[in-house]
C-alpha positions in Angstrom: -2.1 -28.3 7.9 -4.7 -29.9 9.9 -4.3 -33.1 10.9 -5.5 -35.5 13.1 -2.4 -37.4 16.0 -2.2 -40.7 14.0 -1.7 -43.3 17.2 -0.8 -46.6 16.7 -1.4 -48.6 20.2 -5.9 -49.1 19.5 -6.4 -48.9 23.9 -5.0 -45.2 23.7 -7.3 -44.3 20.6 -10.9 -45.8 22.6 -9.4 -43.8 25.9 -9.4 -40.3 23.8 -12.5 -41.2 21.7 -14.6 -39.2 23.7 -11.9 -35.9 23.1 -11.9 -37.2 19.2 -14.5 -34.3 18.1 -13.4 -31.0 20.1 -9.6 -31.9 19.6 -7.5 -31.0 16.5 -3.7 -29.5 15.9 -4.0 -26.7 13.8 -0.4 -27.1 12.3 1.5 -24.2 10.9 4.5 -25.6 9.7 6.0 -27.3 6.3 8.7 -29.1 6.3 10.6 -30.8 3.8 9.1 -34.4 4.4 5.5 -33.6 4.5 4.2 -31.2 1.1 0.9 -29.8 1.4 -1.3 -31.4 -0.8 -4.9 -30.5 -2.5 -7.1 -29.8 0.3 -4.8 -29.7 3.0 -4.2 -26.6 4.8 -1.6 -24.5 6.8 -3.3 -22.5 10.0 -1.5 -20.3 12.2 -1.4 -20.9 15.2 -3.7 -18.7 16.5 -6.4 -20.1 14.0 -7.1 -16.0 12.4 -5.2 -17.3 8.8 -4.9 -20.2 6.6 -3.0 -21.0 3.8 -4.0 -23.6 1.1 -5.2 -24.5 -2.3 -8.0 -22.5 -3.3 -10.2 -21.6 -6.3 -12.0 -18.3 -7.2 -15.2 -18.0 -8.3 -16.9 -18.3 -11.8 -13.3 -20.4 -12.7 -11.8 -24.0 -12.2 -8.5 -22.8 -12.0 -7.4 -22.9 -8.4 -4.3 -21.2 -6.5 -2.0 -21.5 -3.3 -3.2 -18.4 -1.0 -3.6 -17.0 2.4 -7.1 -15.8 3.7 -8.8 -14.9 7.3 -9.8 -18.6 8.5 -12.4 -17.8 10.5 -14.5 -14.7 8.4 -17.9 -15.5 6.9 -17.0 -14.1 3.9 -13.7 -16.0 2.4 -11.0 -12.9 2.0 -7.6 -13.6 0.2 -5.1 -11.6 1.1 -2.0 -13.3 -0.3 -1.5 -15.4 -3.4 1.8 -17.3 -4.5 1.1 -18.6 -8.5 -1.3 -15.3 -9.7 0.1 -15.8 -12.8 0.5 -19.5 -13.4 -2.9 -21.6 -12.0 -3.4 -24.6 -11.3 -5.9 -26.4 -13.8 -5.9 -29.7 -11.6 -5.5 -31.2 -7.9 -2.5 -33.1 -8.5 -0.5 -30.4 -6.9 1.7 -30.3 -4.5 3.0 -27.0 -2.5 6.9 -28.4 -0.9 9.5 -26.8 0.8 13.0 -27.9 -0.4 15.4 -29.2 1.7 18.8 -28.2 -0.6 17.9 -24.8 -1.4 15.2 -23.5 1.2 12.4 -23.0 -1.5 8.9 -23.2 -2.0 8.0 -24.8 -4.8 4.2 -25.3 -6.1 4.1 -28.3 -8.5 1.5 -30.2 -10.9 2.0 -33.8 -11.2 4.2 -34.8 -14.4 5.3 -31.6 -14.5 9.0 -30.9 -13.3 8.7 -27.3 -14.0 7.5 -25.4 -10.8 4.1 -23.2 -11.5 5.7 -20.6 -8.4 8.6 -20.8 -6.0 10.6 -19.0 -3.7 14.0 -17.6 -4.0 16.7 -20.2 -3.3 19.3 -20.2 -0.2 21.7 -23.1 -1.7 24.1 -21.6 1.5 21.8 -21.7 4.0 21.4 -23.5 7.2 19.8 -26.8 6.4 16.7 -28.5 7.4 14.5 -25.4 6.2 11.1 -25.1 7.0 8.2 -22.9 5.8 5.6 -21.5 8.9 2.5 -19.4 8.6 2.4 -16.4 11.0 0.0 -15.1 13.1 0.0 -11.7 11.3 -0.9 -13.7 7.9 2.9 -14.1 6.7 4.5 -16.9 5.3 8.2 -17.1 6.5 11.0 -19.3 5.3 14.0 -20.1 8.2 16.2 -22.6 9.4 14.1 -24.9 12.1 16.5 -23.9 14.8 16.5 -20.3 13.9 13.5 -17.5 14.3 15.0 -15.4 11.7 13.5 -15.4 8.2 15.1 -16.0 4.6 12.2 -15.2 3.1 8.8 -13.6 4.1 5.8 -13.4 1.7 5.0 -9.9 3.5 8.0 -8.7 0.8 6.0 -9.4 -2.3 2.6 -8.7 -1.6 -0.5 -8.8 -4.1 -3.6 -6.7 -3.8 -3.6 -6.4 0.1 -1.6 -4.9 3.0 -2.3 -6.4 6.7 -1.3 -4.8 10.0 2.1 -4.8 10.3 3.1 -5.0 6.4 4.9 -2.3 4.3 4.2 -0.6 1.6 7.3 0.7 -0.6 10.8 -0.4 -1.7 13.8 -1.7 0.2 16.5 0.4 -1.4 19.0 -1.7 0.2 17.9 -5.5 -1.7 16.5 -4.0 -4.1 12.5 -5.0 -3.1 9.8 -2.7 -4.1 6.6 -3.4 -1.9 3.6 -2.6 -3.9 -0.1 -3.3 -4.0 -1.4 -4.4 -7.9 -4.9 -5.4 -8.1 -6.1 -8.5 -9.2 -7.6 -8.7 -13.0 -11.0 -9.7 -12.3 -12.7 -11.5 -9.4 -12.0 -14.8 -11.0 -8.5 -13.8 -11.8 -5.7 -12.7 -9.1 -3.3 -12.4 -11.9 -2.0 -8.8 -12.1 -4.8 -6.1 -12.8 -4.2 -2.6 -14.6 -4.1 -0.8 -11.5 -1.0 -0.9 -8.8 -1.0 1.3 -5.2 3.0 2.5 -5.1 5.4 4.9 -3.0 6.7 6.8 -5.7 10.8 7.8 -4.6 11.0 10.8 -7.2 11.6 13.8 -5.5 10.2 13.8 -2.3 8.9 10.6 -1.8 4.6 10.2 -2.3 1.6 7.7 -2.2 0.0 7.1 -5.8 -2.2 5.1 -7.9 -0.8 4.3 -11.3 -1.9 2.3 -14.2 0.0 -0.3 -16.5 1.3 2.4 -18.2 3.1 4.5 -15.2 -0.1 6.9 -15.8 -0.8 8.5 -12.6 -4.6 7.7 -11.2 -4.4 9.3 -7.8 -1.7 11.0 -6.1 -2.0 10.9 -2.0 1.0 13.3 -1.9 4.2 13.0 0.7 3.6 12.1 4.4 3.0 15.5 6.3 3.3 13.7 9.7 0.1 12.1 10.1 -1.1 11.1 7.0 -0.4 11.2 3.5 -1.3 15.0 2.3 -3.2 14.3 -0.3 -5.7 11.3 1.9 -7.1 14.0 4.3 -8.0 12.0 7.3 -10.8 14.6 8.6 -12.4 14.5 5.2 -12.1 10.9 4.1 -11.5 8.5 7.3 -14.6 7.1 9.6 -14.1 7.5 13.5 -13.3 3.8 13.5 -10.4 4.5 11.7 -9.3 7.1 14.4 -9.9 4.2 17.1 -8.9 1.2 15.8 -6.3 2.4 13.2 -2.7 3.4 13.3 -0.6 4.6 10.6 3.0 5.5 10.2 5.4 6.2 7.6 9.7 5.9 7.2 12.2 7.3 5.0 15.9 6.2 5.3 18.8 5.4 2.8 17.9 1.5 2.9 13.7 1.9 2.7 11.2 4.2 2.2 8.0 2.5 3.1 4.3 3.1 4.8 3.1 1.1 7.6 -0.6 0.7 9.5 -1.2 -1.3 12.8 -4.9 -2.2 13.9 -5.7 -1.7 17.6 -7.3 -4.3 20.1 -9.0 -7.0 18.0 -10.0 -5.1 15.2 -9.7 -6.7 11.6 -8.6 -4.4 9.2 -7.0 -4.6 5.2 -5.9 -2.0 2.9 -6.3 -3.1 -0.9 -6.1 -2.2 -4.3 -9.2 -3.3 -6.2 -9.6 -3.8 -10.1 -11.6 -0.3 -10.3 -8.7 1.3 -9.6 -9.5 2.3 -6.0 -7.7 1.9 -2.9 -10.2 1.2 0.3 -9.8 0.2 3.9 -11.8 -2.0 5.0 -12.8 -3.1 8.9 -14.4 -6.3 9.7 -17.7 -6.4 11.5 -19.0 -9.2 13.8 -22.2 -7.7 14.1 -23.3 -7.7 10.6 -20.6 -10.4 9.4 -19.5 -8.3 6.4 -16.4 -6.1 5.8 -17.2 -2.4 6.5 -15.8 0.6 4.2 -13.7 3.4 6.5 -11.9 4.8 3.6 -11.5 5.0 -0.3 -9.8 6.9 -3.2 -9.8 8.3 -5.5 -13.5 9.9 -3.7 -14.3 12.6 -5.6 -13.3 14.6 -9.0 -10.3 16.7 -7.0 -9.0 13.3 -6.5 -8.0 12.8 -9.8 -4.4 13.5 -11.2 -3.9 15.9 -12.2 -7.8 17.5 -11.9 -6.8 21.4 -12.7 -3.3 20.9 -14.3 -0.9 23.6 -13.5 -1.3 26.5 -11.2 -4.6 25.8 -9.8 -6.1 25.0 -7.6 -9.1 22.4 -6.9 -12.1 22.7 -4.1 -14.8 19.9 -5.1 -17.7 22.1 -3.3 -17.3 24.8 -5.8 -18.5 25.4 -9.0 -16.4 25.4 -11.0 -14.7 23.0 -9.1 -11.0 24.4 -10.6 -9.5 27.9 -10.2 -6.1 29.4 -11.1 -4.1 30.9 -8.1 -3.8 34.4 -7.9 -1.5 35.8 -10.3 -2.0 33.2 -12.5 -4.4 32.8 -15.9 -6.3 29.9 -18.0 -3.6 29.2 -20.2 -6.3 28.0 -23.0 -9.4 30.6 -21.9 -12.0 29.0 -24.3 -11.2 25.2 -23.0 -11.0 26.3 -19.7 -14.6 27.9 -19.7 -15.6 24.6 -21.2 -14.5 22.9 -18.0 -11.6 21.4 -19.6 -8.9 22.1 -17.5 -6.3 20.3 -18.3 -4.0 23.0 -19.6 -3.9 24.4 -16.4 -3.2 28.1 -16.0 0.1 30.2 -15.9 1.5 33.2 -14.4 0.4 36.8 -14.9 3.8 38.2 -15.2 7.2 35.9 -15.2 9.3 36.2 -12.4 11.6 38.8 -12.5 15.1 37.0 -10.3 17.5 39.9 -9.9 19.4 40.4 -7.4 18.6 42.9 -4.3 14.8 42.0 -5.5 12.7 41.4 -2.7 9.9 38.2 -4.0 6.6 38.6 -2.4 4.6 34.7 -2.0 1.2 34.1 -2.2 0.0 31.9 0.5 -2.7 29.4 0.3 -3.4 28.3 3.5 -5.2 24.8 4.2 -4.0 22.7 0.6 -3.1 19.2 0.3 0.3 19.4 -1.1 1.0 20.0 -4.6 3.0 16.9 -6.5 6.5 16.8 -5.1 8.0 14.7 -8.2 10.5 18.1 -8.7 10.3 19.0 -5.2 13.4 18.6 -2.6 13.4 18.5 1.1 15.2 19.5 4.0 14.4 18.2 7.6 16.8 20.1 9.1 15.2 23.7 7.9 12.8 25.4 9.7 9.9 27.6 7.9 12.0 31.0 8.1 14.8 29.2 6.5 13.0 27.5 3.9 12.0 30.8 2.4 15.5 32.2 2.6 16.2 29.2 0.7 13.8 29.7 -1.8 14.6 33.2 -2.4 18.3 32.0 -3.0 17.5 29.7 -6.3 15.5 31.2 -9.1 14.3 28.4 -10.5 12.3 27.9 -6.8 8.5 28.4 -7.3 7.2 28.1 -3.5 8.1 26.5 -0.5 6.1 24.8 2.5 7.3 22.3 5.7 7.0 18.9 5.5 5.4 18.3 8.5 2.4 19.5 10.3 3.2 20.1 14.1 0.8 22.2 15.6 0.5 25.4 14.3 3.9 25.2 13.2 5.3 22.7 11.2 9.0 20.6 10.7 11.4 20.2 7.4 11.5 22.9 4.3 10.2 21.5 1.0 10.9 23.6 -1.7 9.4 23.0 -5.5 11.8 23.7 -8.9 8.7 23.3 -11.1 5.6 24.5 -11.9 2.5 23.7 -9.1 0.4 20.7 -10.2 -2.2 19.1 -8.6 -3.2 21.0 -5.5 -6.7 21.2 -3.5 -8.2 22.8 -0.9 -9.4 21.4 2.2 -11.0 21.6 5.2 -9.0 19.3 7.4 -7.0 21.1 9.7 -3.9 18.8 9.7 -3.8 20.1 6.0 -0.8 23.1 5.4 0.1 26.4 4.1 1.5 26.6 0.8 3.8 29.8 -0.5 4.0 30.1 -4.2 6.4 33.0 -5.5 5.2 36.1 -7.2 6.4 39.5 -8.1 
C-alpha cells in the first residue's frame, strides 16, 4: 500500500522535507498486522499494477481488484469478491496469520465477503505480495514459493505469463468468464475454456455448455480455428508470443508480450474474445484480434459435412460426396442439418478407401477425435484405413510443408472452413 516512512525524531523529518514530494514507498506486501483498508492500495514494485478497493461505474457497490496503475484508462484485470460486493467502506482486505488466507471483510460482519483457501499446516507468518506480472501470491515470508496465486482463478482477463486451461493434477480449471455488465464483474453468460474432450481445443461456451466459437486444437502455432494470417495485426506478430502444453498434470495455453508492450486477452459480455495492445501514443487500448469475426466463426456454421468459406455465396457447401441432408432448408440458407454422404462406406476387407482431400481448412471439431504424436502422415492413414468407424485423418501439427502427430476422427465432420492462411492444413475425409 502506499505509505508515507512515519519518523518519530521532528530534526530528521525538516532534513528530508525538501525529498517529502518526489519520495514515496510503493509497498507490495500484506502482512498479518497491517490489513488493507478502504482507499489504501497494494503496488507492485515496479509501479505497472495495483491492487485495492475499487468501484465500477454506474454502481456504489465497490470490489477488491487488480488493474494497470499507471494506464489512462482504469483496466481491471483481476477481481477477488465478483459475486459478493461491498455496499460500504468499512472493509477490510487481511491476511491471516493461522491459516495463510485472504479474507475480505465488512465491519460487524464475521462472515468473509471472499477469501482464499486455508494452509492451517503451513509455515507461519504468511504474507500476501502483489507481483510484477499483476499476480497476487500467498507464501511464507522466508520462502519465495507460493501457496496460493490469483493467476489460478482468473476472471475475464489473461496477462502475459498466465494460463489458460485445467491443472489435471489439483484439480484447477483456468478459465476466462466475462463479467455481467460493465457495472457488474460478477460472472457473465459467456466463458473462454480449453475443452479436454478428445483432442483437447479452444472454445467459447455459454451458461449452458452451448458452444459459441470453437478455435479448434493447437496445430503448432496457433489454435486452428484463430487463423493468425487472417485475424492477427502485425503487432501481434512483433510484440506477441503464444504457446500451448498438453501433459498428464495440465493442458493449458500461454501468451508472453515482447519488450514493453502491454497486452490482455479477455472475454467480454458480448460474447467475444479480443486482444488488446496498449498504445502510448493515442492513450487508448488498441484491437489486434477478436472472435467470433465473421459468420464461419460460428459453431457449428454448416453442421455436418461441409464446409464454410465466408467469401462465398453461399457461404456453406457440402464436401464432395456428400448431399444437403434437408435440400429445401438448405436452399433457404439454413444449414444447420448439415449434409451427408452420397453413398455409405462400404468397410470390407481387401477394400482399398480412396480420401478426399481438402487442402488449407481450419480443423474440423476434434470432440470424437484421437491423436497420436508419435505417427507420422503415412501412418496415420494406415491407421485410419484399419478402424471402420474412422472418417478422415490429418497431423496435428503444421511443420513446413509436412506436418507432426496423426489425428484421426470416429465421427461425422462438423464445423470446418476454408482458409487462406498458409499455416492452415490438409484434411482427408474417407470415401468410396
Amino acid at each position: 500500500m502506499m505509505r508515507e516512512p512515519i519518523i518519530p525524531n521532528l530534526v530528521i523529518i525538516l532534513f528530508f522535507t525538501f525529498f517529502f514530494f518526489s519520495i514515496s514507498f510503493a509497498i507490495d506486501i500484506l502482512t498479518p498486522s497491517h490489513p488493507l483498508s478502504y482507499g489504501e492500495n497494494l503496488i507492485s514494485a515496479n509501479g505497472t499494477f495495483a491492487l485495492g478497493f475499487f468501484t465500477p461505474p454506474n454502481t456504489t457497490n465497490s470490489y477488491i481488484g487488480i488493474w494497470y496503475r499507471n494506464l489512462a484508462v482504469q483496466t481491471v484485470v483481476w477481481v477477488a469478491n465478483r459475486r459478493n460486493p461491498i455496499h460500504n467502506i468499512n472493509a477490510t482486505l487481511s491476511i491471516i496469520a493461522d491459516d495463510a488466507s485472504l479474507r475480505l471483510i465488512t465491519s460487524g460482519n464475521s462472515t468473509p465477503l471472499w477469501s482464499s483457501p486455508s494452509f492451517p499446516n503451513s509455515n507461519p507468518n504468511p504474507v500476501a505480495q502483489l507481483l510484477d506480472t499483476g499476480n497476487l501470491i500467498i507464501r511464507a515470508s522466508n520462502s519465495s514459493s507460493h501457496l496460493w496465486q490469483s493467476f489460478d482463478y482468473p476472471t475475464d482477463t489473461l496477462l502475459s505469463g498466465m494460463k489458460l486451461g485445467p491443472e489435471l493434477k489439483i484439480g484447477i480449471d483456468r478459465n476466462l468468464t466475462s463479467w455481467l455488465s460493465n457495472s457488474d464483474p460478477s460472472p457473465g453468460k459467456y466463458s473462454l475454456v480449453i475443452d479436454t474432450i478428445g483432442v483437447p481445443q479452444l472454445v467459447i461456451r455459454d451458461l449452458s455448455g452451448r458452444w459459441i466459437w470453437r478455435g479448434g486444437p493447437w496445430n503448432g502455432y496457433a489454435f486452428s480455428g484463430a487463423c493468425p494470417k487472417r485475424l492477427f495485426s502485425i503487432d501481434l506478430y512483433r510484440d506477441f508470443s503464444q504457446g500451448f502444453n498438453s501433459t498428464p498434470e495440465e493442458i493449458f495455453f500461454y501468451y508472453n508480450t515482447i519488450g514493453d508492450a502491454i497486452s490482455t486477452l479477455t472475454m467480454d459480455q458480448e460474447g467475444v474474445t479480443r486482444i488488446y495492445q496498449w498504445k502510448a501514443s493515442s492513450q487508448k487500448w488498441n484491437l489486434l484480434w477478436f472472435a467470433p469475426s465473421d459468420p464461419c466463426d460460428f459453431f457449428p456454421a454448416c453442421g455436418t459435412n461441409a464446409i464454410c468459406d465466408s467469401s462465398s455465396s453461399p457461404i456453406c457447401q457440402c464436401l464432395g460426396g456428400f448431399n444437403p441432408k434437408n435440400p429445401v432448408s438448405w436452399s433457404e440458407g439454413n444449414w444447420s442439418d448439415g449434409c451427408v454422404r452420397g453413398a455409405a462406406l462400404d468397410c470390407r476387407a481387401n477394400k482399398a478407401d480412396e480420401f478426399l482431400v481438402v487442402r488449407g481448412t481450419t480443423l474440423p471439431d476434434t470432440t470424437e477425435a484421437v491423436a497420436d504424436m508419435s505417427l507420422g502422415l503415412d501412418e496415420c492413414k494406415t491407421r485410419c484405413l484399419m478402424n471402420c468407424s474412422c472418417t478422415a485423418y490429418a497431423t496435428v501439427y503444421r511443420n513446413g510443408g509436412g506436418g507432426i502427430g496423426c489425428i484421426i476422427w470416429m465421427a461425422e465432420i462438423k464445423d470446418l472452413r476454408s482458409s487462406a492462411d498458409d499455416r492452415q492444413q490438409d484434411l482427408f475425409i474417407r470415401k468410396n
